[in-house]
C-alpha positions in Angstrom: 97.0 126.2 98.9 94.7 123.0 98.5 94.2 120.6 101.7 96.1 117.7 99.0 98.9 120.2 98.5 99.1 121.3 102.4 99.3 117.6 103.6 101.9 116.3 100.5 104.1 119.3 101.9 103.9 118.2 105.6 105.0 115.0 104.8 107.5 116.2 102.6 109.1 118.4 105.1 108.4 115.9 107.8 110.6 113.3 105.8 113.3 115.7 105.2 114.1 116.8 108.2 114.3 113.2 109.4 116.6 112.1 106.5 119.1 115.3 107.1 118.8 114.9 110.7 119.0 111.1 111.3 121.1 109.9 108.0 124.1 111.8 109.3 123.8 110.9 113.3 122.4 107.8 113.3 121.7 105.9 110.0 118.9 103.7 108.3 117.7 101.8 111.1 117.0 105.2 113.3 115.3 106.5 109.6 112.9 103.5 109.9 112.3 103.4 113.0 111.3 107.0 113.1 109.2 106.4 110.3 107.5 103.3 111.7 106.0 106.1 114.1 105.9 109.2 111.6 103.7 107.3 108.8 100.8 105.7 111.1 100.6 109.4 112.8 100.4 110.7 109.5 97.4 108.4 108.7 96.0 109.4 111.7 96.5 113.2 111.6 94.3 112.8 108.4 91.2 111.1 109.9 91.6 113.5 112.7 91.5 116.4 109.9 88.2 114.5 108.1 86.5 115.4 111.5 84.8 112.1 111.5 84.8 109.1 114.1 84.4 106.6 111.8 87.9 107.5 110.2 89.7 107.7 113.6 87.7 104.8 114.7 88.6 102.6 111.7 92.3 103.8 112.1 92.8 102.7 115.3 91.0 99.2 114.6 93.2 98.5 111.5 96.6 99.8 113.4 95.9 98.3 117.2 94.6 94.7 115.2 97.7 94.4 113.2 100.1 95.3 115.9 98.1 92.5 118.4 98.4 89.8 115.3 101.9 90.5 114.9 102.6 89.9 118.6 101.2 86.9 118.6 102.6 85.6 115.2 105.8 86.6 117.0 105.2 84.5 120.2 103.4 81.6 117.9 106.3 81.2 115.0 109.4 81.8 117.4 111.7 82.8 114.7 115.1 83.4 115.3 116.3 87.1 114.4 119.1 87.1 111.5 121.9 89.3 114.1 121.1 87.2 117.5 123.2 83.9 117.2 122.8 82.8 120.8 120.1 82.7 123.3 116.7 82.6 122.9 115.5 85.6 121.0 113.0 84.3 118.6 110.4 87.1 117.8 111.2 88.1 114.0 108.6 86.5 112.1 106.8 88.9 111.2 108.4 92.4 111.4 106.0 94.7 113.7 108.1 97.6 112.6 107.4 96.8 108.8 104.0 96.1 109.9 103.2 99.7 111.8 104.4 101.1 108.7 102.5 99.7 106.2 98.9 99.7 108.4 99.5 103.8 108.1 100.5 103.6 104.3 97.5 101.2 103.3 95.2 102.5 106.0 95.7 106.2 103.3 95.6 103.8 100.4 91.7 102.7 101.3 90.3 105.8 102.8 91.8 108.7 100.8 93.2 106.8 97.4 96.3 105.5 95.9 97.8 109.1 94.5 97.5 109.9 98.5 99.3 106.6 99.9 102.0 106.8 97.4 104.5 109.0 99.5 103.6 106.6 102.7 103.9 103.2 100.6 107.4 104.4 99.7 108.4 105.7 103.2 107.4 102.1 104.2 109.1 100.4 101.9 111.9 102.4 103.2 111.0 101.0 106.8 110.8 97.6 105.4 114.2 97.8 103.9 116.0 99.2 107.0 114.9 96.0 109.2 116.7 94.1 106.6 119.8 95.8 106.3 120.0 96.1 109.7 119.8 92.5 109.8 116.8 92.5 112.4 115.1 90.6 109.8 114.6 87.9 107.4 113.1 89.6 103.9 110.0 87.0 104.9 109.5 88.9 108.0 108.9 92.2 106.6 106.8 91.0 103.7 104.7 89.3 106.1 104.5 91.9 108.1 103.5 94.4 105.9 100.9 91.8 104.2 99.3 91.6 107.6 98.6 95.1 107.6 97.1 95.1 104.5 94.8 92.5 105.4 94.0 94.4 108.6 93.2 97.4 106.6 91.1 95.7 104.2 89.1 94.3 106.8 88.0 97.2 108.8 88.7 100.1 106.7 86.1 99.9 103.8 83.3 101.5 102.1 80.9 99.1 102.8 82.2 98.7 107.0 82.2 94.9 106.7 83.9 94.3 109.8 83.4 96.3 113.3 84.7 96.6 116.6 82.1 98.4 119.0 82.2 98.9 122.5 78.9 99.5 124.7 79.4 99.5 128.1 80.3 95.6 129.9 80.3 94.8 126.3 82.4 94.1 123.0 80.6 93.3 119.9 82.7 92.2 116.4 79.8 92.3 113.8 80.6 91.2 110.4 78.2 92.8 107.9 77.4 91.6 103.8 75.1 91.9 101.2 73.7 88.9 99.5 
C-alpha cells in the first residue's frame, strides 16, 4: 500500500469510529470538538512522518500563532456568545475551535497539496458547522476563525520560509525573509 493510500485510510477510519461512536452518545458538538483535536494531530502526525524539523517546526508555528491570535481577538472584540444571554461571557469572536481546525486542514493544504487537505478541509468544515448549530457561535466567528488560520499558515508554512520563529538561547528572533 502507498504512504497516500496508508494515511487517506487512517483518517478514514479515524473519522468513522468517531462518527459511529460519538453521533449516537453524544452528538455534533462532541463530533467537532473531537475533530478540532483529531485534524491538527493529523497534520502533525504527517510532518512527524516527513522526518524533517522544518515541517514539525512550521506546524507548530502556524497552529500555536493562530491559537494565541485568536485569544486575543477573543479578549480584544468581547463578543457575546449566541446561547449565553446573561452575564458577561463575551469570548466568541473568533471561534478557536473553527480555528484549530482549519490551521491542521490548511497547514496539509500548503505543505503536502490540495488532493491531501481535502478530507481535513471537509472534517473542518464539519467543526465549523457544529459551533454554529450548537449555537456557540455567530457564522462570523467561525469564518473568522478559520480565515485566521489560513493567514497563519500562509505566513509560516511556505516554500520560500518568509516568515520565522527561531529560538537561540536568551533569545527570540522573528525574521521576515523576500526576494527583490
Amino acid at each position: 500500500m502507498s504512504k497516500t493510500t496508508n494515511i487517506k485510510a487512517t483518517l478514514m477510519l479515524l473519522t468513522l469510529s468517531t462518527f459511529t461512536t460519538e453521533a449516537t452518545a453524544r452528538g455534533l458538538r462532541e463530533i467537532g470538538d473531537n475533530l478540532t483535536v483529531m485534524i491538527p494531530a493529523y497534520a502533525l502526525g504527517l510532518a512527524v512522518k516527513e522526518d524533517t524539523d522544518e515541517g514539525v517546526s512550521e506546524f507548530w508555528q502556524s497552529v500555536l500563532t493562530t491559537q494565541f491570535a485568536s485569544e486575543v481577538l477573543k479578549k480584544a472584540t468581547k463578543q457575546k456568545r449566541p446561547d449565553y444571554e446573561e452575564g458577561d461571557k463575551k469570548d466568541s469572536f473568533p471561534s478557536g475551535h473553527s480555528a484549530g481546525a482549519f490551521s491542521g486542514a490548511t497547514f496539509i493544504h500548503k505543505r503536502y497539496g490540495l488532493k491531501q487537505a481535502v478530507i481535513p478541509y471537509t472534517l473542518a468544515t464539519v467543526v465549523a458547522y457544529s459551533r454554529v448549530d450548537a449555537k456557540r457561535h455567530h457564522p462570523r466567528d467561525v469564518i473568522a476563525g478559520a480565515g485566521l488560520a489560513g493567514l497563519s499558515t500562509w505566513i509560516f508554512v511556505d516554500s520560500e520560509n518568509k516568515l520565522s520563529l527561531t529560538s537561540t538561547g536568551d533569545e527570540t528572533i522573528l525574521q521576515y525573509k523576500t526576494k527583490f
